[in-house]
N, C-alpha and C positions, 0 to 999 in steps of 0.2 A: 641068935634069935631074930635078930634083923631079917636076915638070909630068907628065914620059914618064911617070914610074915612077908615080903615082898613077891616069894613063890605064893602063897594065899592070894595075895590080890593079882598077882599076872592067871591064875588058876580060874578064880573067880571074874575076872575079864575077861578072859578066853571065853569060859562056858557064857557067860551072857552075851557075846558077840555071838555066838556059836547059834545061841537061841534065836538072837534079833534074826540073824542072815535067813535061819528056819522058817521064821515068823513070816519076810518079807515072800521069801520061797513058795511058801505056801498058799500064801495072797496073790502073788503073782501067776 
């Protein structure tokens, strides 16, 4: 259970880095 849920938050920190880096990309 552990396992899932620390894959959920490195998944979910991935994608929202993912977005930020986009974000700044695009502004830039």
């Amino acid at each position: 259970m552990t396992k899932y849920l620390s894959l959920f938050v490195v998944g979910l920190a991935t994608g929202y880095l993912w977005g930020w880096l986009d974000g700044v990309a695009r502004f830039l």
